[in-house]
DSSP file (Angstrom, degrees, kcal/mol; ACC not computed):
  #  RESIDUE AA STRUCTURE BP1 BP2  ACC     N-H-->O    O-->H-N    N-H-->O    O-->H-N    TCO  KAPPA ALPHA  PHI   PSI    X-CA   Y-CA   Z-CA
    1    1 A X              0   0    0      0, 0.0     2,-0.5     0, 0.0    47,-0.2   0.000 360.0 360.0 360.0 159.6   66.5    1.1  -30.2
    2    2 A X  B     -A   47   0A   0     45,-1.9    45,-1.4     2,-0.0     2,-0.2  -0.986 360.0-161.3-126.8 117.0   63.2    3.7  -30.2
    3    3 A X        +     0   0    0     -2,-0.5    43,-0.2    43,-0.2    -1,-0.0  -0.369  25.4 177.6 -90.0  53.0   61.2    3.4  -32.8
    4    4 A X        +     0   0    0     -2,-0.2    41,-3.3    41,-0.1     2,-0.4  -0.148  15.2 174.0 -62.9 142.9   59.3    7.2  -32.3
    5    5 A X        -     0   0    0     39,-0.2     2,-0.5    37,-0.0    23,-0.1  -0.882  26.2-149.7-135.6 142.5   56.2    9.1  -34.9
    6    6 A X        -     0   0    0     -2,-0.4    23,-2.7    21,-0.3     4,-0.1  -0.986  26.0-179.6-116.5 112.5   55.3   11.9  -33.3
    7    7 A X  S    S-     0   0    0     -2,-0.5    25,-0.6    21,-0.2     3,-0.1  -0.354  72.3 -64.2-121.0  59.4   51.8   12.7  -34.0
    8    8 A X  S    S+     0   0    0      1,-0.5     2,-0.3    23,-0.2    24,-0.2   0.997  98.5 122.4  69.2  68.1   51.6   16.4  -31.5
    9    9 A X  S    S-     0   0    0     22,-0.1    -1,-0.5    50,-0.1     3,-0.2  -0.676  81.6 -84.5-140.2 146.6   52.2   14.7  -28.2
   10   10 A X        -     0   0    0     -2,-0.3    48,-0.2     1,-0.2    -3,-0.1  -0.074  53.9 -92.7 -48.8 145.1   55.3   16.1  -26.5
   11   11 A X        -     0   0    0      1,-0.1     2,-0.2    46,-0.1    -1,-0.2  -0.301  49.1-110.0 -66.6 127.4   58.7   14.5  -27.6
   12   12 A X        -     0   0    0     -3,-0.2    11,-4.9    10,-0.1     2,-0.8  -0.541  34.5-121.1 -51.8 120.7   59.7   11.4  -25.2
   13   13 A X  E     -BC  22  56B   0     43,-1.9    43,-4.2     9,-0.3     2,-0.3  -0.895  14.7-155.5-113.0 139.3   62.6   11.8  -22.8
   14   14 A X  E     -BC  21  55B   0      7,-1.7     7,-2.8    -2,-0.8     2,-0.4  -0.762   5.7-167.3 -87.8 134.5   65.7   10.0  -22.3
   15   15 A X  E     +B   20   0B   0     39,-2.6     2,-0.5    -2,-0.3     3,-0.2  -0.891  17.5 162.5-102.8  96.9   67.3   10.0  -19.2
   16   16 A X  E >   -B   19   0B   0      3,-1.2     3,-2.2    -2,-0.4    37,-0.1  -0.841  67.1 -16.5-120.7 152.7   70.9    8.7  -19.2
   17   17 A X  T 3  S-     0   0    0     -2,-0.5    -1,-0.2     1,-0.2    36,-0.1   0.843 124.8 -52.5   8.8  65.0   73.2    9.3  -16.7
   18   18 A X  T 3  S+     0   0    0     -3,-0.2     2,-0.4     1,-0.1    -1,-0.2   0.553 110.1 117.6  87.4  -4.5   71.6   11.9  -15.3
   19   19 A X  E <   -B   16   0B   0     -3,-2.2    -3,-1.2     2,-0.0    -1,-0.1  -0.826  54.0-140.8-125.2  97.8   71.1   14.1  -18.7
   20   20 A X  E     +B   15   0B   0     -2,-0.4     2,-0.4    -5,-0.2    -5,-0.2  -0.029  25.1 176.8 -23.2 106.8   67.4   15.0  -20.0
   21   21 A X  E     -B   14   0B   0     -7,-2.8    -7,-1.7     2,-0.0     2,-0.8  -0.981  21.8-142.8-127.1 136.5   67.2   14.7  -23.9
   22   22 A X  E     -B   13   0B   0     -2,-0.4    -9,-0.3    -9,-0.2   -10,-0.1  -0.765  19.9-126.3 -97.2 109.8   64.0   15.2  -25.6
   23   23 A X        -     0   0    0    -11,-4.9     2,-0.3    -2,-0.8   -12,-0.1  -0.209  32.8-177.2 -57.6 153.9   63.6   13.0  -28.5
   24   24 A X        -     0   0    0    -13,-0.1     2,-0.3   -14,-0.0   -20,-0.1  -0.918  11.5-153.8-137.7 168.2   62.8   15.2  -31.3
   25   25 A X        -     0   0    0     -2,-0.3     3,-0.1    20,-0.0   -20,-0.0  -0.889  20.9-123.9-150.8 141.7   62.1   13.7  -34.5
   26   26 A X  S    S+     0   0    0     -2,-0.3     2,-0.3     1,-0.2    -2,-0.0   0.469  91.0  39.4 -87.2 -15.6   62.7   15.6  -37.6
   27   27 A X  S    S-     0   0    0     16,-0.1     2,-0.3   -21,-0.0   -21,-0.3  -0.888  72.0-149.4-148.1 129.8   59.3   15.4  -39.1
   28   28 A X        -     0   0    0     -2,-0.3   -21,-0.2   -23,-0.1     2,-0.2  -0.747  11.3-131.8-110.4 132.3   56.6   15.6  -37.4
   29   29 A X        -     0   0    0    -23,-2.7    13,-0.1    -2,-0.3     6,-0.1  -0.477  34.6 -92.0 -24.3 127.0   53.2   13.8  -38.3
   30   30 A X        -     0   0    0     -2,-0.2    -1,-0.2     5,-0.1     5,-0.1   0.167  62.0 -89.3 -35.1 157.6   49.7   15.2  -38.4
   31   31 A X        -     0   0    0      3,-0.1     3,-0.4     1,-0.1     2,-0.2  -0.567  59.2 -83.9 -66.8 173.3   47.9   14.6  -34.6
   32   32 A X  S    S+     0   0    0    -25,-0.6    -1,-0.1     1,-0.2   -25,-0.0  -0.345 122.7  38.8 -74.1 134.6   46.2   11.5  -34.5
   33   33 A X  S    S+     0   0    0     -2,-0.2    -1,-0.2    -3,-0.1    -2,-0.1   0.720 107.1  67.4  81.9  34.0   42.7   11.9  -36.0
   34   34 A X    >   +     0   0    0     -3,-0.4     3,-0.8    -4,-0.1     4,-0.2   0.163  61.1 103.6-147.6   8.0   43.9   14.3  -38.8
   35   35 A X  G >   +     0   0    0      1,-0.3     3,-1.3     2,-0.2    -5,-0.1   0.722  67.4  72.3 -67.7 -29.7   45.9   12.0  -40.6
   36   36 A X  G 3  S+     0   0    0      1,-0.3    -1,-0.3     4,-0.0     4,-0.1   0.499  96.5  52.2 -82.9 -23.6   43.0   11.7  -43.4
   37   37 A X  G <  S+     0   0    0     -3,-0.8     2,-0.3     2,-0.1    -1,-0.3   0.602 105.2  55.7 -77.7 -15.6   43.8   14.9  -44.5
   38   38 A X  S <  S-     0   0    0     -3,-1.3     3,-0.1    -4,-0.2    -9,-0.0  -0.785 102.7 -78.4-120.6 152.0   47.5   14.5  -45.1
   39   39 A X        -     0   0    0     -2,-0.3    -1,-0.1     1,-0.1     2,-0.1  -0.192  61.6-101.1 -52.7 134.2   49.2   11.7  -47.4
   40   40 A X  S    S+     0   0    0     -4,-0.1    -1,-0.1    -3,-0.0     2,-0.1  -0.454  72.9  72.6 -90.2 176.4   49.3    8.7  -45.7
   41   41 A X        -     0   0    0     -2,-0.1     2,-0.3    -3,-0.1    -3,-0.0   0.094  59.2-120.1  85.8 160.1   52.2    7.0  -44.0
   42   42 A X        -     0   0    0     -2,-0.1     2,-0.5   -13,-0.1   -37,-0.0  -0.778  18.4-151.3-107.6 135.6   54.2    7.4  -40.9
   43   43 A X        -     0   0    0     -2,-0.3     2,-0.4   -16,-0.1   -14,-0.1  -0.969  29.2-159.6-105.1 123.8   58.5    8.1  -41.2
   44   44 A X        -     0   0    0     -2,-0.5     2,-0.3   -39,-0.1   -39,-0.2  -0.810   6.1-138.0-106.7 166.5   59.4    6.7  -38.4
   45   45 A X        -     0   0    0    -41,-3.3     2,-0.3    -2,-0.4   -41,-0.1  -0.797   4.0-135.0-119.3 167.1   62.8    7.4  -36.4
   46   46 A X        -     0   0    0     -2,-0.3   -43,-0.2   -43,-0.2     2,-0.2  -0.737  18.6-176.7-135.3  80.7   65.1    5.6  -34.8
   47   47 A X  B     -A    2   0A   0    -45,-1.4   -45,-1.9    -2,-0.3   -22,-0.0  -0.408  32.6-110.4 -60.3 119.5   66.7    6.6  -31.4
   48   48 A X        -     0   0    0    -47,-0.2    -1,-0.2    -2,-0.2     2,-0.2  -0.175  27.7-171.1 -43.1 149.7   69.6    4.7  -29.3
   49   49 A X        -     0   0    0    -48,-0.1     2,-0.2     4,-0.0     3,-0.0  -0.642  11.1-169.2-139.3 101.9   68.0    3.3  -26.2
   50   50 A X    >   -     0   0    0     -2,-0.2     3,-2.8     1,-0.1    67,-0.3  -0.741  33.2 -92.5 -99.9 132.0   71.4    2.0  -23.9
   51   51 A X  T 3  S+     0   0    0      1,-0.3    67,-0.3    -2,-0.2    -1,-0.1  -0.282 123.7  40.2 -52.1 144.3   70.9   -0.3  -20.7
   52   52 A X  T 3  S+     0   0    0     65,-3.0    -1,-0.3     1,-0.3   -35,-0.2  -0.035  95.6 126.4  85.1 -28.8   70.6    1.6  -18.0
   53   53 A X    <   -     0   0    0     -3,-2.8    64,-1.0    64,-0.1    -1,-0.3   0.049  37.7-161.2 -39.4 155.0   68.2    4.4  -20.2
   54   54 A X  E     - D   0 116B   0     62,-0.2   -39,-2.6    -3,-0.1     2,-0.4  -0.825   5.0-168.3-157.4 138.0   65.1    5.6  -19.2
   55   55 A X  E     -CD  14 115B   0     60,-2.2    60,-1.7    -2,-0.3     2,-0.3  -0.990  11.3-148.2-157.9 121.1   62.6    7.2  -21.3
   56   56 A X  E     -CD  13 114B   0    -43,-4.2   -43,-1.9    -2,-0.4     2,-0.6  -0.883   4.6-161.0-118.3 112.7   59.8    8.9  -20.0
   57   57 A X        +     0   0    0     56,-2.0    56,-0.3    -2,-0.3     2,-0.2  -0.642  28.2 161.8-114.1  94.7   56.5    8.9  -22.0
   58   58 A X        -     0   0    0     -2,-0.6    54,-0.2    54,-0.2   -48,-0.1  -0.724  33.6-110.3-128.2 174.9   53.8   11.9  -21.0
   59   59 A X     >  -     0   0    0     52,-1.1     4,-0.7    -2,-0.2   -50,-0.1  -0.273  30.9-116.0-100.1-166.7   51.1   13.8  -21.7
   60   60 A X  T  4 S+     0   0    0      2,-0.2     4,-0.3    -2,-0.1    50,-0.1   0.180 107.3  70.0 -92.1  21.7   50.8   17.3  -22.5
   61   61 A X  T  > S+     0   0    0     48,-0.2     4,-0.7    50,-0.1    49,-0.2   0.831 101.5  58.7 -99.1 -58.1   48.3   18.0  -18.9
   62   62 A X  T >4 S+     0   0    0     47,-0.2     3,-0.6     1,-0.2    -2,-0.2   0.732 108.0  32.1 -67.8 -41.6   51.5   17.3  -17.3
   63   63 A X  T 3< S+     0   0    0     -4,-0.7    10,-2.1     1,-0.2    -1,-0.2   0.852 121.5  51.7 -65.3 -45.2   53.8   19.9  -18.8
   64   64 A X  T 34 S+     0   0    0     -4,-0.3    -2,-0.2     8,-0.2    -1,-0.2   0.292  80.4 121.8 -82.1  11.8   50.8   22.6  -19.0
   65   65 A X    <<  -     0   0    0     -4,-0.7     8,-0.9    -3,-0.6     2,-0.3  -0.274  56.7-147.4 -55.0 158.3   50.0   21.8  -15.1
   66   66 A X        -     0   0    0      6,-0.2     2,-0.3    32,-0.1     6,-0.2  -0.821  10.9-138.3-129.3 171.6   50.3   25.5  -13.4
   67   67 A X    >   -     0   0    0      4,-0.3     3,-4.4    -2,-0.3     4,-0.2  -0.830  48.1 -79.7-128.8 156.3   51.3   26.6  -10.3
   68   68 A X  T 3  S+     0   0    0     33,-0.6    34,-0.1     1,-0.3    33,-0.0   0.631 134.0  48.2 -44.2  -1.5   49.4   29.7   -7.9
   69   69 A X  T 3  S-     0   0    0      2,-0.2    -1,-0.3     0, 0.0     0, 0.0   0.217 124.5-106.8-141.3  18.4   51.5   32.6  -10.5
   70   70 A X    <   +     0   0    0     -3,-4.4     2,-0.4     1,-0.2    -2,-0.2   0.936  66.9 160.8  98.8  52.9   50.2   30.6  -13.6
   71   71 A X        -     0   0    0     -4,-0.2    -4,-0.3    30,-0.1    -1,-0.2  -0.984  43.0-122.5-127.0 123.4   54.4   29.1  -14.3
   72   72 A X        -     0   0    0     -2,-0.4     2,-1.5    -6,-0.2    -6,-0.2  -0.035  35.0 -86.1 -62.4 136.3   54.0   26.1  -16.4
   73   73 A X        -     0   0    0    -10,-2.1     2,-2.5    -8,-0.9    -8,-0.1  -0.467  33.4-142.3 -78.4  97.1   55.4   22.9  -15.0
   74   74 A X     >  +     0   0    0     -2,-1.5     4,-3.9     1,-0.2     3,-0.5   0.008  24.7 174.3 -69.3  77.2   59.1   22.5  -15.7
   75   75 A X  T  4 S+     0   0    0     -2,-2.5    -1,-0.2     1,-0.3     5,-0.2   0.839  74.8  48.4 -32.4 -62.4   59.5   18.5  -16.4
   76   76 A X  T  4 S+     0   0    0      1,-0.2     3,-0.5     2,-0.2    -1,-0.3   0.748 106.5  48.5 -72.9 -23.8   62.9   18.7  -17.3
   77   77 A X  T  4 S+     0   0    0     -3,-0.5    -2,-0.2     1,-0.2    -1,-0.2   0.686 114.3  47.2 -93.6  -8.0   64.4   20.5  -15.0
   78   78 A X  S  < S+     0   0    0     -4,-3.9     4,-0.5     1,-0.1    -2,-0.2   0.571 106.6  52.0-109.6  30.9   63.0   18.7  -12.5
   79   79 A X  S    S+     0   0    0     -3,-0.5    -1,-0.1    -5,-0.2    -2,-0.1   0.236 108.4  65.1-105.6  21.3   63.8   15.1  -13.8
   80   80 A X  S    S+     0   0    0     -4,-0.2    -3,-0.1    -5,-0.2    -2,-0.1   0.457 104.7  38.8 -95.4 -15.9   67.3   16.8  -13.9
   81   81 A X  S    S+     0   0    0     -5,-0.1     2,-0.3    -4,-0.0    -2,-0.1   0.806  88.5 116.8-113.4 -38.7   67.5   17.2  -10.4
   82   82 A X        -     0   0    0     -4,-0.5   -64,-0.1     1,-0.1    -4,-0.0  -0.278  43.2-169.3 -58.5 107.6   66.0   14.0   -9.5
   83   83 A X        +     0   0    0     -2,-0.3    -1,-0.1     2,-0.0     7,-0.1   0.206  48.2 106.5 -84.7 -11.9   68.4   11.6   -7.6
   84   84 A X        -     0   0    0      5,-0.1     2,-0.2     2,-0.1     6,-0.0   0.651  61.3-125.5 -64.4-145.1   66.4    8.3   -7.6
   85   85 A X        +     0   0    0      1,-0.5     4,-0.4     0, 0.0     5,-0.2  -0.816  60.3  18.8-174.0 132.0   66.8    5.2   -9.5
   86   86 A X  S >> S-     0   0    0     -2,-0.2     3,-1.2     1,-0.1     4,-1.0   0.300  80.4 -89.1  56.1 161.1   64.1    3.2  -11.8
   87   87 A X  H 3> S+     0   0    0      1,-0.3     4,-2.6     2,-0.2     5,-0.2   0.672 117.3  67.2 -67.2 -30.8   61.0    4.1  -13.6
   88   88 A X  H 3> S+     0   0    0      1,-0.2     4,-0.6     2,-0.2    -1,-0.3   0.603 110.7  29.3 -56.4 -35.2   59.0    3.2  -10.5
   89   89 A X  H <> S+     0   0    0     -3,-1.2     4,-1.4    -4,-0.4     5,-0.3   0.490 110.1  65.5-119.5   6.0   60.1    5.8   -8.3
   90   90 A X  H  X>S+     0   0    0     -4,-1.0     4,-2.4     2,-0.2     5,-0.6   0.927 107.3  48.7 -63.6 -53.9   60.9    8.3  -11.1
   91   91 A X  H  X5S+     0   0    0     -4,-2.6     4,-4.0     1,-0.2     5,-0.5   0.981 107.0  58.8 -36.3 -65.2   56.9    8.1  -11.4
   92   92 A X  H  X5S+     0   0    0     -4,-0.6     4,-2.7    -5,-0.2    -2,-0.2   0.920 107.3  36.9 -43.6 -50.9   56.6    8.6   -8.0
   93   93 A X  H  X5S+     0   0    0     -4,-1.4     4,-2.4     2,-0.2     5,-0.4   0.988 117.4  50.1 -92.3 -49.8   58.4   12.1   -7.4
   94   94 A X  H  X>S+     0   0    0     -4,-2.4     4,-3.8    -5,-0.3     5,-0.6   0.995 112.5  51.0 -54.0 -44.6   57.2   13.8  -10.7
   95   95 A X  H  X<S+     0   0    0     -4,-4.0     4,-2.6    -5,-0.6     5,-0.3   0.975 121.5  30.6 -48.7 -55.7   53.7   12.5   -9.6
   96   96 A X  H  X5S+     0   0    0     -4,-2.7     4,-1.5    -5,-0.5    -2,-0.2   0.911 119.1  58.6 -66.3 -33.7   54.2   14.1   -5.9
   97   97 A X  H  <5S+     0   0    0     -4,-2.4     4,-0.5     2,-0.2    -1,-0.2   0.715 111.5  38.8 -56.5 -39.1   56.4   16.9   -7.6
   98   98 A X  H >X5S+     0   0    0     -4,-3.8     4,-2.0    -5,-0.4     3,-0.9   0.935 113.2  52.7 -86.2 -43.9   53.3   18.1  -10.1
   99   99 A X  H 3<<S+     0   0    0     -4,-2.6     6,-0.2    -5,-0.6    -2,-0.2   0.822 112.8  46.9 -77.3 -32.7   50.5   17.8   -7.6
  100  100 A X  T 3< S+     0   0    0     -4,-1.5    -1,-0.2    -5,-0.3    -2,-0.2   0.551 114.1  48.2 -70.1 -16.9   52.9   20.2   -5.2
  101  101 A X  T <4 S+     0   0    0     -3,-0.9   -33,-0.6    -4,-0.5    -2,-0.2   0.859 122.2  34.8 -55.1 -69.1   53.4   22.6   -8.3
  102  102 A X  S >< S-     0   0    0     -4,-2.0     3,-1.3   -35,-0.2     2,-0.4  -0.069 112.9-116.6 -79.2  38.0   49.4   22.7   -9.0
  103  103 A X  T 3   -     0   0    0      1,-0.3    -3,-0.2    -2,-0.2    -4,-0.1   0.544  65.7 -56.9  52.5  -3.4   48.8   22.5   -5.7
  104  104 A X  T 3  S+     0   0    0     -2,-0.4    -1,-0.3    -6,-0.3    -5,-0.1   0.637 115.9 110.9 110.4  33.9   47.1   19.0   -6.3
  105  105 A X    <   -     0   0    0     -3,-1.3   -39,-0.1    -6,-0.2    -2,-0.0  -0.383  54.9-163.0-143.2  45.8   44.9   20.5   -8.5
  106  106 A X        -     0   0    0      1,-0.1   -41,-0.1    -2,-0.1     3,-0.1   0.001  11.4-158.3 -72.0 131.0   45.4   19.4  -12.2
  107  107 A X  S    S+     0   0    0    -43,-0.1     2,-0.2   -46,-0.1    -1,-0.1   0.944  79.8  24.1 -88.3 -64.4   43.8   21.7  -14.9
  108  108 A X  S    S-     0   0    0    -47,-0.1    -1,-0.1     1,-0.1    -2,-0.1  -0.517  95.6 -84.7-104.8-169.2   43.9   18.8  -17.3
  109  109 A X        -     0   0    0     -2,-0.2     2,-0.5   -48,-0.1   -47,-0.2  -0.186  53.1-172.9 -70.8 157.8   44.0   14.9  -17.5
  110  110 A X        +     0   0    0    -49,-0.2     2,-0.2   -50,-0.1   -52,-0.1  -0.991   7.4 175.8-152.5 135.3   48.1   13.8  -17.2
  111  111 A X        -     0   0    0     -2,-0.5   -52,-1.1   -54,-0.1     2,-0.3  -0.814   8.4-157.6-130.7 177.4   49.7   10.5  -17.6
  112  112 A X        -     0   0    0    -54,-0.2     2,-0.3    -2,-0.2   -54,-0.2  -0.866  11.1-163.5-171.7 132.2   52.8    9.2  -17.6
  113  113 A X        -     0   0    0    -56,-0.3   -56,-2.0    -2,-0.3     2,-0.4  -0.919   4.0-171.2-117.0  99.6   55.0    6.5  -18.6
  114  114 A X  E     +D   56   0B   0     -2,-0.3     2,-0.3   -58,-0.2   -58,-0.2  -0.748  12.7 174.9-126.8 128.0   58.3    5.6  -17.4
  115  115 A X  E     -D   55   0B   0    -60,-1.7   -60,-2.2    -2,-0.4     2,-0.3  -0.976   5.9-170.3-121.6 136.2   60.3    2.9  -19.3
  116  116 A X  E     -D   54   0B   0     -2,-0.3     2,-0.6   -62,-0.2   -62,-0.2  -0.957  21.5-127.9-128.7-170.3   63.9    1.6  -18.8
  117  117 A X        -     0   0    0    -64,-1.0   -65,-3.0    -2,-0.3     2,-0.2  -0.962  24.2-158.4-111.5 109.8   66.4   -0.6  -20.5
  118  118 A X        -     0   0    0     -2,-0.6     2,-0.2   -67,-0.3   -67,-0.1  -0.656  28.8 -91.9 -67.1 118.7   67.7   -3.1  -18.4
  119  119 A X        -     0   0    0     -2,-0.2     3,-0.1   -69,-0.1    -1,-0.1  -0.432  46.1 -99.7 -87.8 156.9   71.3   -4.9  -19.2
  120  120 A X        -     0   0    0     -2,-0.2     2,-0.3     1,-0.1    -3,-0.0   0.247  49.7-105.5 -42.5 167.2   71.3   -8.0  -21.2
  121  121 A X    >   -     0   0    0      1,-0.1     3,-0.6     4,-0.1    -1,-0.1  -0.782  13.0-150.6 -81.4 141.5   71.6  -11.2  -18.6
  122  122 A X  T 3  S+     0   0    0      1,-0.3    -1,-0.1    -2,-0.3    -2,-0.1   0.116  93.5  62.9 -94.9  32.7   74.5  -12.8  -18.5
  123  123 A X  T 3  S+     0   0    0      2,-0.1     2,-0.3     0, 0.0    -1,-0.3  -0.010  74.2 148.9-122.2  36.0   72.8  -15.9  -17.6
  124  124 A X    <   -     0   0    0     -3,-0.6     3,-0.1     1,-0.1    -4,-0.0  -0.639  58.5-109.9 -69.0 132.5   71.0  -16.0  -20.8
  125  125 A X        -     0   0    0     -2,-0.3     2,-0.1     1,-0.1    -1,-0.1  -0.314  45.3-102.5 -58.7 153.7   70.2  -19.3  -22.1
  126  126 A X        -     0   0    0      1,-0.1     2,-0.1     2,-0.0    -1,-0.1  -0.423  36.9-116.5 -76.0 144.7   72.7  -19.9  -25.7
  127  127 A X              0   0    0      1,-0.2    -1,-0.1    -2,-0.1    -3,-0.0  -0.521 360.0 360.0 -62.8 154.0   70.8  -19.5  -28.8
  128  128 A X              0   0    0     -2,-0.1    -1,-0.2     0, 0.0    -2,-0.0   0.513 360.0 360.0-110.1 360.0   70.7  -22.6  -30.7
């Protein structure tokens, strides 16, 4: 499971077989550093995470990246297209895939975080 609060950073996507969902969370939290204004506590939500998932954690530089005619970078349709396997090279081709959209040329700072769910072992040691 994903335990998401969204405090106005772009929704985490899940990628499972090959289909983009953006969690979206039904109420949304003040940003971070505005919390002090609003009643305090967090609702958190609770999202499936399935072995084999992969759920991709970014910032908002990355989406608002531009290209030479000012077109906003489209994340999900290109992790839609993307043929790979693991979080590791999933990184890889959006990194080389936004620096070839801005031209390498980022207007602001961008991260990214790429997680997956791995199935259980069957070699697990028995509880006792």
């Amino acid at each position: 499971m994903i335990h998401l609060v969204d405090c106005g950073h772009p929704p985490p996507l899940l990628i499972r077989h090959r289909q983009v969902t953006a969690l979206q969370v039904r109420q949304p939290e003040s940003p971070l550093g505005l919390g002090e204004f609003t009643e305090p506590g967090y609702r958190v939500e609770t999202f499936p995470f399935e072995a084999g998932d992969l759920l991709l954690l970014y910032t908002d530089g990355v989406i608002e990246a531009r290209d030479r005619a000012g077109a906003f970078y489209p994340l999900t349709e290109r992790i839609a297209t993307w043929e790979g396997d693991g979080p590791e090279a999933l990184l890889r081709h959006l990194r080389d895939d936004l620096l070839a959209h801005s031209d390498g040329s980022l207007g602001d700072d961008a991260a990214m975080i790429a997680l997956s769910r791995t199935p259980a072992s069957s070699t697990a040691p028995a509880g006792k």
